[in-house]
C-alpha positions as CSV (number, residue, x, y, z in Angstrom):
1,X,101.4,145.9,-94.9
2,X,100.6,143.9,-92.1
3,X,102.7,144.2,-89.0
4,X,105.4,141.1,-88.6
5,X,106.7,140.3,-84.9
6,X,110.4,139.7,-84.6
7,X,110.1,136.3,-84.4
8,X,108.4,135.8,-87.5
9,X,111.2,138.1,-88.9
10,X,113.9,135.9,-88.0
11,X,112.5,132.8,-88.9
12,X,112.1,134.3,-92.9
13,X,115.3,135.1,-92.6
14,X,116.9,132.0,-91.6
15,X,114.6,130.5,-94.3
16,X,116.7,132.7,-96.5
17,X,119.3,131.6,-98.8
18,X,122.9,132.9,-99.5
19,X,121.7,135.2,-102.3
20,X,118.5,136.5,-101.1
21,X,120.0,137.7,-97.9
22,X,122.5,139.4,-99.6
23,X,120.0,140.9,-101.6
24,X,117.9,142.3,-98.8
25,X,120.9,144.0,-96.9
26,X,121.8,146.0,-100.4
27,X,117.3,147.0,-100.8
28,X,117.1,147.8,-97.1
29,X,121.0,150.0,-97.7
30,X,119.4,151.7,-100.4
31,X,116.1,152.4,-98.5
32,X,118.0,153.3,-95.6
33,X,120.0,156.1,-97.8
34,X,116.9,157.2,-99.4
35,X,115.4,157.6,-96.0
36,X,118.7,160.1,-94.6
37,X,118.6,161.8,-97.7
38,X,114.8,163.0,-97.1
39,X,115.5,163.1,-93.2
40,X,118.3,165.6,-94.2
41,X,116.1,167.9,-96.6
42,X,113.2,167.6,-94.2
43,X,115.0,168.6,-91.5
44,X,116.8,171.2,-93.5
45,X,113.2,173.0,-94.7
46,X,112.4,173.3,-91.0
47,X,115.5,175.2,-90.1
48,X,114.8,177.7,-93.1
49,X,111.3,177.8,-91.5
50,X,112.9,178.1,-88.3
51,X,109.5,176.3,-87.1
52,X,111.1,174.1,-84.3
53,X,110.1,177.7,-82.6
54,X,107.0,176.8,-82.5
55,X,107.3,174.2,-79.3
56,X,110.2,176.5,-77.9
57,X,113.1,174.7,-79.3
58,X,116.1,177.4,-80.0
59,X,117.6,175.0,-82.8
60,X,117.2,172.7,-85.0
61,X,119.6,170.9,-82.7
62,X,117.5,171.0,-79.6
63,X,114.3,169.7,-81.9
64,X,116.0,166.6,-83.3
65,X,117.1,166.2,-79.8
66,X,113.5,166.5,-78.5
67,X,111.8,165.5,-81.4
68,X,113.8,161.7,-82.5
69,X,115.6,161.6,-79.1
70,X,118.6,161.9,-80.7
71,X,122.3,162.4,-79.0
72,X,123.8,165.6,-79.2
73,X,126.3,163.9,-82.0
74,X,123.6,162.9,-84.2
75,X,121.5,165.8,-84.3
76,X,124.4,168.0,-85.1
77,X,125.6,165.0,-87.9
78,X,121.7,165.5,-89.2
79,X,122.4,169.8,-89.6
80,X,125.6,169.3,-90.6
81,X,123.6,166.9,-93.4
82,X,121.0,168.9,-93.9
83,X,123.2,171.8,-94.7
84,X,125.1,170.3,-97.1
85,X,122.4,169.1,-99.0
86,X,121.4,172.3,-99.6
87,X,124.3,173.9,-100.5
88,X,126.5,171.3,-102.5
89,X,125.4,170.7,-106.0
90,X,124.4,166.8,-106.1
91,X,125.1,165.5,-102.5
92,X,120.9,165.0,-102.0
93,X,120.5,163.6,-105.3
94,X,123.2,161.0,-104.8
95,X,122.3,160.2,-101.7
96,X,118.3,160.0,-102.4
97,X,119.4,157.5,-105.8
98,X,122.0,155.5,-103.4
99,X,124.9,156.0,-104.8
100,X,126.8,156.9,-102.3
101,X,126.6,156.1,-98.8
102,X,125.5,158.2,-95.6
103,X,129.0,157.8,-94.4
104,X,130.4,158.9,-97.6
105,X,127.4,162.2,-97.5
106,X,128.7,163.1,-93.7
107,X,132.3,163.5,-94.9
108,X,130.9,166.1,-97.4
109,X,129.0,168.0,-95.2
110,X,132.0,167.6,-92.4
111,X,134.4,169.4,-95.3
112,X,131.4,172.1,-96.1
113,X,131.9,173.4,-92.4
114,X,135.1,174.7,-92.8
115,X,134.2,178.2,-94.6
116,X,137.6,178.4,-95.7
117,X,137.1,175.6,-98.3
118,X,133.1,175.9,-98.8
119,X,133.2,177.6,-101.9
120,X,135.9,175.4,-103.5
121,X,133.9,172.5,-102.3
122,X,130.5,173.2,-104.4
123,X,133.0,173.7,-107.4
124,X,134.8,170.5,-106.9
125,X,131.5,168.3,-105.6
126,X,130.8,167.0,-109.0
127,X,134.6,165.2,-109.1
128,X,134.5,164.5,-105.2
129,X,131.1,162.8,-105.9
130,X,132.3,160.6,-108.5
131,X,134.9,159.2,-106.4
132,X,132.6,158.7,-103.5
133,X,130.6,155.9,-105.7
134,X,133.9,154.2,-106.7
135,X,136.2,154.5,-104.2
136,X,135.7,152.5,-100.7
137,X,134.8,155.1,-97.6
138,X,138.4,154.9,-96.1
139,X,140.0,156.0,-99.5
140,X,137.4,158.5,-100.2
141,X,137.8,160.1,-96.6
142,X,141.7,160.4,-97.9
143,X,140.5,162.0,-101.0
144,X,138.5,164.7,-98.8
145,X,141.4,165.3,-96.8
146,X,143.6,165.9,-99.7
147,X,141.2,168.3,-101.0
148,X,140.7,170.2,-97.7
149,X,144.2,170.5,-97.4
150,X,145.0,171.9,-101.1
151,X,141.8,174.1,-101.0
152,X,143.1,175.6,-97.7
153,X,147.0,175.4,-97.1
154,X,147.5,178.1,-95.0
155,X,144.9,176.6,-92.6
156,X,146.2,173.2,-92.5
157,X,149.7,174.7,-91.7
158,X,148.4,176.3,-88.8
159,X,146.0,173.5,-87.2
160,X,149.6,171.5,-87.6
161,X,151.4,174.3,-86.1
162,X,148.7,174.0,-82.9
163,X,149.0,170.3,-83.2
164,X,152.6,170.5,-82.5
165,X,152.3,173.4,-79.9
166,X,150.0,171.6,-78.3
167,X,151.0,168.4,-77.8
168,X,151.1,166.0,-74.4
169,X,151.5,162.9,-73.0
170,X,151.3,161.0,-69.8
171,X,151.3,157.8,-68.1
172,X,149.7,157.3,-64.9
173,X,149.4,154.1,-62.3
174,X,145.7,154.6,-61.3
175,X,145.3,152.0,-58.1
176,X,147.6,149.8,-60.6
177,X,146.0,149.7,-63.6
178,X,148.0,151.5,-66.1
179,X,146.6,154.5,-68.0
180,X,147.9,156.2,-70.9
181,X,147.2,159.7,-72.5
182,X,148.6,161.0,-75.3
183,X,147.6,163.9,-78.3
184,X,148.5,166.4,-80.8
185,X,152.5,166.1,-82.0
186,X,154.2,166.0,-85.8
187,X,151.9,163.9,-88.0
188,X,155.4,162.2,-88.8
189,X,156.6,161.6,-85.9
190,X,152.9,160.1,-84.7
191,X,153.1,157.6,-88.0
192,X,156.6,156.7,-86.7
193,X,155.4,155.8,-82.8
194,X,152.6,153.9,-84.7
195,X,155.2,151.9,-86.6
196,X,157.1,151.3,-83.6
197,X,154.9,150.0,-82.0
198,X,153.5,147.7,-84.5
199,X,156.8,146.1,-84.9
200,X,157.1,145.1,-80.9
201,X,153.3,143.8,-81.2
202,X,154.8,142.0,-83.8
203,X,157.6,140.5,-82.1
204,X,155.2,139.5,-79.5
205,X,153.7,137.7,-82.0
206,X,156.9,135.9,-83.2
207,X,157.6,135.1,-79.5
208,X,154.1,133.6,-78.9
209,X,154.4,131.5,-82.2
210,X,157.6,130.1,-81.5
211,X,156.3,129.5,-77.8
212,X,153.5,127.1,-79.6
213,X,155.9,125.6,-81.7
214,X,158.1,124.4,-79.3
215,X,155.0,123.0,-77.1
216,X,152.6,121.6,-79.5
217,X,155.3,120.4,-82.5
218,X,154.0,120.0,-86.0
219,X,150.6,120.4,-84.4
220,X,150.7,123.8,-82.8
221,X,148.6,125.4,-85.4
222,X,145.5,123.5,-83.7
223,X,145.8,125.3,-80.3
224,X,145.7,128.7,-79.4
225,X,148.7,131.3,-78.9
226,X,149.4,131.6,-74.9
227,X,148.5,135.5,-74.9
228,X,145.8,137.3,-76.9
229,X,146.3,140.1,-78.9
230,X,145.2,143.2,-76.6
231,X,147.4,141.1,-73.9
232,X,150.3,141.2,-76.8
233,X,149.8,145.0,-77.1
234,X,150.2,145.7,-73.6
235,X,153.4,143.8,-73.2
236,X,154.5,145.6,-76.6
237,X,154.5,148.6,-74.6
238,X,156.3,147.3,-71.7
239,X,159.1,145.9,-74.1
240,X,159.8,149.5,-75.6
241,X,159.7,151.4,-72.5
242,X,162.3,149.2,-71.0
243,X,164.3,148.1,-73.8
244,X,165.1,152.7,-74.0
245,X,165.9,152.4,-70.5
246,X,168.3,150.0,-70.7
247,X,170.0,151.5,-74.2
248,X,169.8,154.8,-71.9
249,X,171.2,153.4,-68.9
250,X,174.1,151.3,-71.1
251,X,175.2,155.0,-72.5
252,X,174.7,153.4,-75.9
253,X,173.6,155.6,-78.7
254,X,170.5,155.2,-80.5
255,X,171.9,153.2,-83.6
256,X,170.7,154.0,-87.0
257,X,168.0,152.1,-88.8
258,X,166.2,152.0,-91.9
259,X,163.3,154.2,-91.8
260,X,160.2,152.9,-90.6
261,X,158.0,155.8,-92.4
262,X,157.6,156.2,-96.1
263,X,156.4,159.3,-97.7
264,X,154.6,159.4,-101.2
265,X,154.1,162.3,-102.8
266,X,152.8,162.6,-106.3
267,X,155.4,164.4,-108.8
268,X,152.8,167.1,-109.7
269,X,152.3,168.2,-105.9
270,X,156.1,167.4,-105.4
271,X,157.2,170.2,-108.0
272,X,154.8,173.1,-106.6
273,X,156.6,172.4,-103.7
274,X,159.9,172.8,-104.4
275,X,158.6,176.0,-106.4
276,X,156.9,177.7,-103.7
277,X,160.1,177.0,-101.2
278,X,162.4,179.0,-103.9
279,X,164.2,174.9,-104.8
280,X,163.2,175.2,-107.9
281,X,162.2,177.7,-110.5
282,X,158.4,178.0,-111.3
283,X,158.4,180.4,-114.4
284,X,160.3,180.8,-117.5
285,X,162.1,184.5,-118.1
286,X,159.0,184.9,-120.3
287,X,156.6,184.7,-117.2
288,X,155.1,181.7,-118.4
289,X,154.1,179.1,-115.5
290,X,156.2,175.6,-115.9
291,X,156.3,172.4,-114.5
292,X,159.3,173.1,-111.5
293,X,160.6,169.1,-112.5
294,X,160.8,169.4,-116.2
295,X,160.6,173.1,-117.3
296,X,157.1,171.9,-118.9
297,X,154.1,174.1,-119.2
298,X,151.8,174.1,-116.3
299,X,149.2,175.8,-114.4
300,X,150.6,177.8,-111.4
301,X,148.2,176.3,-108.9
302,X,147.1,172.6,-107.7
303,X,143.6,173.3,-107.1
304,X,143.7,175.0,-110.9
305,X,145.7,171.8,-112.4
306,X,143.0,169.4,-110.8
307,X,140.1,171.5,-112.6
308,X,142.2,170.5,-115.6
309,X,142.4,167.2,-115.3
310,X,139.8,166.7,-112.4
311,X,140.5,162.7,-112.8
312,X,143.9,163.1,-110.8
313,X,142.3,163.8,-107.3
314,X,142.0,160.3,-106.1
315,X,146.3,160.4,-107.3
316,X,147.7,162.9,-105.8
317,X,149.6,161.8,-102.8
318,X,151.4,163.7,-100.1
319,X,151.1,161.2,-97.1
320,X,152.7,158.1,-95.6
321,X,152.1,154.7,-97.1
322,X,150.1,153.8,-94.5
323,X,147.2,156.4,-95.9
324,X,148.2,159.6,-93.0
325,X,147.4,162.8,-94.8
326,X,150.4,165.2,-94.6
327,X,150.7,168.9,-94.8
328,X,153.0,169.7,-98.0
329,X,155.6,171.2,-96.0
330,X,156.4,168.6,-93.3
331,X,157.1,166.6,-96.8
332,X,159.8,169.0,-97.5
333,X,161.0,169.3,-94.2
334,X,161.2,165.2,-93.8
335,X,162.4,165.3,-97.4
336,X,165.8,167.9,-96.7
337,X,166.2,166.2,-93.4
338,X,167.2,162.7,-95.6
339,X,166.2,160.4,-92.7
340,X,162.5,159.6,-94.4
341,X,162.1,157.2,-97.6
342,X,160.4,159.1,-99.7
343,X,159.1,157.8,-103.3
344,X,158.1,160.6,-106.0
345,X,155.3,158.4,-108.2
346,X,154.9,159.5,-111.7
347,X,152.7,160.8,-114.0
348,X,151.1,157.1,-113.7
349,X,151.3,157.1,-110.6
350,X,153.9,154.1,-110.5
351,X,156.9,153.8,-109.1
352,X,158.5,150.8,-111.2
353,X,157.9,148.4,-113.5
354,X,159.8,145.4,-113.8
355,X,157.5,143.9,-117.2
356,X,157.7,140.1,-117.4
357,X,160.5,138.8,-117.2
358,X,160.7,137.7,-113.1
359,X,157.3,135.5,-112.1
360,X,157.1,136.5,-107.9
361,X,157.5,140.0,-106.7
362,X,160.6,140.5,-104.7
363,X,162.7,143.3,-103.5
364,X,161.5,147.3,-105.6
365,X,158.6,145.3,-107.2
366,X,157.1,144.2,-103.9
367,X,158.0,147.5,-101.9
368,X,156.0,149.6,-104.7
369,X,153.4,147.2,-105.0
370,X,153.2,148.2,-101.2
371,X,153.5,151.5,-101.6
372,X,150.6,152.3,-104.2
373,X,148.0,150.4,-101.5
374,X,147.2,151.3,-97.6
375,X,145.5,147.8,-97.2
376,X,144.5,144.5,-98.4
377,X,142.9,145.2,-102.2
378,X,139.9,142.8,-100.7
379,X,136.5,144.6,-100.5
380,X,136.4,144.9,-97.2
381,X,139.3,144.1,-95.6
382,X,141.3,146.6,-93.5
383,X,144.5,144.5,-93.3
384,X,147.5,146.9,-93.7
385,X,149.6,146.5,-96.8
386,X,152.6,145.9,-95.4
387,X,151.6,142.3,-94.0
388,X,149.8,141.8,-96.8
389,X,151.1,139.3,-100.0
390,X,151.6,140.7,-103.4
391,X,150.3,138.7,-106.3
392,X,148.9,139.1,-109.7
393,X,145.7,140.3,-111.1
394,X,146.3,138.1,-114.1
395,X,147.7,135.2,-113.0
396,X,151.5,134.6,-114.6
397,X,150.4,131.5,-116.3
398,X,147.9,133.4,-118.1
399,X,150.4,135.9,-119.4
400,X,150.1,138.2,-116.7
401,X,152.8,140.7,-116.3
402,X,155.0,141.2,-112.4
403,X,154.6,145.1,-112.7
404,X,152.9,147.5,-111.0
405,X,149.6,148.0,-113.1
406,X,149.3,144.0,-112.6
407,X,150.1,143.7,-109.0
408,X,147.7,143.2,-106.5
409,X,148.2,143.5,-102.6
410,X,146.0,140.6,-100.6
411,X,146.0,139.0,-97.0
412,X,147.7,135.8,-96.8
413,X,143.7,134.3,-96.5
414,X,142.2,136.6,-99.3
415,X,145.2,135.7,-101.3
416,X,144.7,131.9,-100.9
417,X,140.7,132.4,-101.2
418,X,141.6,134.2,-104.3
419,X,142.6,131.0,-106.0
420,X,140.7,128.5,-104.2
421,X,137.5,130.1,-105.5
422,X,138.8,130.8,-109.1
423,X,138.3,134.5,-108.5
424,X,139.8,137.6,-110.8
425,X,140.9,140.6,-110.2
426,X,141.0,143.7,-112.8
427,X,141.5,147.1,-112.8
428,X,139.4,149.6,-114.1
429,X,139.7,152.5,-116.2
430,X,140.3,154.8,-113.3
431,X,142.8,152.4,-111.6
432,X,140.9,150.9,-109.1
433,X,140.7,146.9,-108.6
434,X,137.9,145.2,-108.5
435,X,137.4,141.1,-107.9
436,X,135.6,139.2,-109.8
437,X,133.5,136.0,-109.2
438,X,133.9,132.4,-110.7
439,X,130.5,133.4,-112.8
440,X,132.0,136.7,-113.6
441,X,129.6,139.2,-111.3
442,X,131.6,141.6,-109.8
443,X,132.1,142.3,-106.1
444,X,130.8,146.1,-106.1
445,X,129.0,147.8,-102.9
446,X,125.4,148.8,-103.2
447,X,124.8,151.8,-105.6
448,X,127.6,151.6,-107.1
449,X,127.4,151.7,-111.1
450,X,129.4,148.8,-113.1
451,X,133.3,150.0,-113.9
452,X,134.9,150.3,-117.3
453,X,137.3,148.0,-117.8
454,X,140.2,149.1,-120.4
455,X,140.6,146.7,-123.3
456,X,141.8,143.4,-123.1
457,X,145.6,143.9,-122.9
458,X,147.6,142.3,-125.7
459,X,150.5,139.7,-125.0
460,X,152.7,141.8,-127.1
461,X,155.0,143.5,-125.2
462,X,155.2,147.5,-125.2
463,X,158.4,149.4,-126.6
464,X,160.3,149.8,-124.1
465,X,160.9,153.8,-123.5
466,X,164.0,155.8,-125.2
467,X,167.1,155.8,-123.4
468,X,168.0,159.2,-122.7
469,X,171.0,160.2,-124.3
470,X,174.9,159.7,-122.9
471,X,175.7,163.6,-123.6
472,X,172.4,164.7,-121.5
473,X,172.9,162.4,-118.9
474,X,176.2,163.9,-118.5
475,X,174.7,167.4,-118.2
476,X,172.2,166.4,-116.2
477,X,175.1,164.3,-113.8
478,X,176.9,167.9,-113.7
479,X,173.7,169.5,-112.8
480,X,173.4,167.9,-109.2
481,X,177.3,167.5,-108.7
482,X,177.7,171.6,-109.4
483,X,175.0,172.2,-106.6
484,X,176.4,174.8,-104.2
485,X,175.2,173.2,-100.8
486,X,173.8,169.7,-99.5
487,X,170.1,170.9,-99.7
488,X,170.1,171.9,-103.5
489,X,172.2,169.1,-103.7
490,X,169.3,166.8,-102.4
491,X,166.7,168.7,-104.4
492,X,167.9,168.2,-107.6
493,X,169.3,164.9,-107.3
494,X,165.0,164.4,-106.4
495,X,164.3,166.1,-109.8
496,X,167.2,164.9,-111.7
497,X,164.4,161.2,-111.8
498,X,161.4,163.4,-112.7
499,X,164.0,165.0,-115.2
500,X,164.4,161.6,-117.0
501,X,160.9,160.5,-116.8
502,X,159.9,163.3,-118.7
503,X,162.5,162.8,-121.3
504,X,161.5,159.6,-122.1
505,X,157.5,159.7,-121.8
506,X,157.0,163.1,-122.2
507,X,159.2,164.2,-125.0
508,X,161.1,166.7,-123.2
509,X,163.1,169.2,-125.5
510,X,166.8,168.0,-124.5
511,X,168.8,170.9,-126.3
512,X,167.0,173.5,-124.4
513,X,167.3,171.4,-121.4
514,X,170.8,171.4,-121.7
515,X,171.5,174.9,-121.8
516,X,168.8,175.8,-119.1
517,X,170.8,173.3,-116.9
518,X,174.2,174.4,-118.3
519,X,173.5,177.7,-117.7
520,X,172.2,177.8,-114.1
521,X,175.8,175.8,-113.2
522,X,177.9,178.5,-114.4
523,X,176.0,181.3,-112.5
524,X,176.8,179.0,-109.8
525,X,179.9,178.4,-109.9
């Protein structure tokens, strides 16, 4: 192949069109994956040689150093790599066939460091694979991180318990330019600050706008807001550090709000929970293992369940709604506090459904829309949910239905691009959207394999589920009113909605549920 000057490189490629540009970025991702993959197993077969002795390197490390000139980060990203290729059933072949991405191979090998999880890591590789070809890199990092923590609880408890122990912060004038430091701290209270101070940036934002407005008239939207956004930011901060000062110096009292932090929790992950604090029982008098919500059969451990049904892993929620991975027991800790919004999602992972009877999505339907996405479902785009617009995947006038399975979370300018450009949006098999083109290809990253789409849903509508009965709703009412203090008050008023769930999807025994519920309020009382 003869050698081509850069010149010569960009003038082919401005010669390009649309299509074949696109189509070179996806060969020369798949070449560079194929490339990493053997860089990894090279490197790999020299460690076991140990032959970067052989110029007097000490490591592998110092050779990729010496050798490619690398930083100290990537030659330790390349062992880490290299390692993991080795030892995890499937990561080289995935990589080598470009399936997944180098990013998506480095949060692998990241997880296979920690020793505590390495051998429930080569069992679950196979699932955590899978979902590294279909889910985008920021969801699948979540994914790893809710395997991490469930393959090693007790370890996650204590890097949170440092976290906390640990934690700092200071401001500093350094020759008057501000400087601030800050680390470590309650995951909750961290996603909290974060929301704090995304509403001041965004009232910056209002301020600004209505500054335009009342300048430039009906045609502000041609200039440009008076402060940028990192100017905006910095301001933000001012706003909140004096705006406490004054409520502090006033003697006035922090008044209450609605929460700014939302928890979701899965009601699989939300029962063992409850079970392993002693809130709820975990075992019938037989022995036998149940579900703590509905008394229903179940494996005794997470990690055990997901082997059972290893489909649920890229479900099972126990973080914020804005994607922050929490340790199971600052759940229950926010959750018996009462001052977090917590939403326990379903075995479908939804937390209402509102069918077709109202065409926008307002009020519950637009908050759970919200809640089941971290950002805007655009390939792509890192817009956070909660500024996104909700909208349907199949548009109302084509029958489409404004619930949760149809809802789809889009930037204002994705949303309005959306329909411009005749685009669709389905879900796949597994849940996940994906849009679709006016000429029907669909908008996939490179490697990945073409989804399943579920049959074409029928306009008729579902039966609705059984109501559960008057006498067992009673029971169940006299169930959470017999509790003996606030907290088991609070923990089954949680599970008297996974109660009813399972009665009406799940066909949930009601005369044995009324005397299990019957008697545990007569030994209390």
């Amino acid at each position: 192949m003869s050698e081509v000057s850069i010149d010569e490189l960009v003038e082919e490629l401005m010669c390009c069109s649309d299509a074949d540009l696109d189509d070179r970025v996806r060969t020369l991702e798949l070449e560079r994956r194929r490339i990493d993959a053997e860089l990894a197993l090279a490197a790999g077969e020299i460690d076991r040689r140990r032959s970067y002795l052989d110029d007097g390197h000490r490591s592998l490390k110092a050779y990729l150093r010496a050798t490619c000139n690398h930083s100290d980060a990537d030659a330790a990203r390349i062992g880490r790599l290299s390692t993991a290729a080795a030892e995890v059933p499937g990561v080289a072949e995935a990589l080598h066939a470009g399936r997944i991405g180098t990013a998506q191979a480095n949060e692998l090998a990241v997880a296979h460091t920690n020793r505590r999880v390495r051998d429930r890591l080569r069992e679950f590789a196979p699932m955590l694979l899978e979902l590294a070809e279909r889910l985008s890199f920021r969801e699948f990092r979540t994914c790893v991180q809710r395997f991490v923590m469930l393959a090693d609880l007790d370890g996650a408890h204590h890097d949170l318990d440092v976290s906390i122990t640990n934690r700092h912060a200071r401001v500093v004038n350094l020759n008057g330019s501000l400087c601030l430091d800050a680390d470590g701290g309650d995951p909750l209270v961290n996603v909290e600050l974060e929301a704090i101070f995304r509403h001041f940036c965004e009232l910056e934002y209002d301020i600004d706008v209505a500054a335009r407005r009342a300048e430039h008239g009906d045609r502000a939207d041609e200039h440009p807001l008076p402060r940028t956004a990192a100017q905006r930011s910095y301001d933000a901060f001012v706003a909140i550090m004096r705006a406490a000062l004054a409520n502090h110096d006033a003697g006035r009292p922090a008044p209450a709000v609605e929460p700014l932090v939302t928890i979701l929790t899965d009601h699989r992950t939300w029962g063992h929970l409850l079970s392993e604090a002693g809130l709820a029982p975990d075992a019938t008098l037989a022995g036998e293992h149940v579900d703590p919500f509905t008394g229903l059969t179940s494996p005794s451990d997470l990690l055990a369940e997901l082997m059972a049904d290893p489909t649920t892993l890229d479900t099972r929620r126990c973080e914020t709604s804005t994607g922050q991975t929490l340790h199971p027991h600052t759940v229950l800790r926010a959750a018996l506090a009462g001052h977090i919004r917590r939403a326990v999602l379903g075995a479908d992972n939804l937390p209402i459904n509102l069918g077709r009877k109202v065409r926008v999505f307002t009020g519950p339907a637009r908050e759970a829309a919200i809640l089941l996405a971290t950002h805007c479902d655009h390939p792509g785009c890192g817009l956070p949910a909660d500024m996104c617009e909700i909208d349907h995947s199949t548009e109302w006038s084509a029958n489409g239905r404004t619930d949760q399975d149809n809802a789809g979370t889009r930037c204002g300018g994705h949303n309005r691009e959306k329909h411009r450009k005749r685009w669709r949006t389905r879900r796949d098999t597994d849940g996940r959207t994906h849009t679709i083109r006016a000429d029907g290809t669909i908008m996939l990253p490179v490697g990945a394999r073409p989804p399943t789409f579920p049959d074409e849903p029928s306009d008729e509508q579902p039966p609705p589920p059984a109501a559960t009965p008057s006498d067992v709703e009673r029971t169940i009412d006299d169930w959470v009113d017999d509790a003996p203090d606030d907290i088991e008050r609070r923990c089954r008023n949680l599970r008297r909605t996974a109660i009813r769930h399972a009665i009406t999807h799940d066909e949930l025994d009601t005369d044995t549920l009324q005397r299990q519920l019957t008697g545990v309020s007569r030994c209390v009382g």
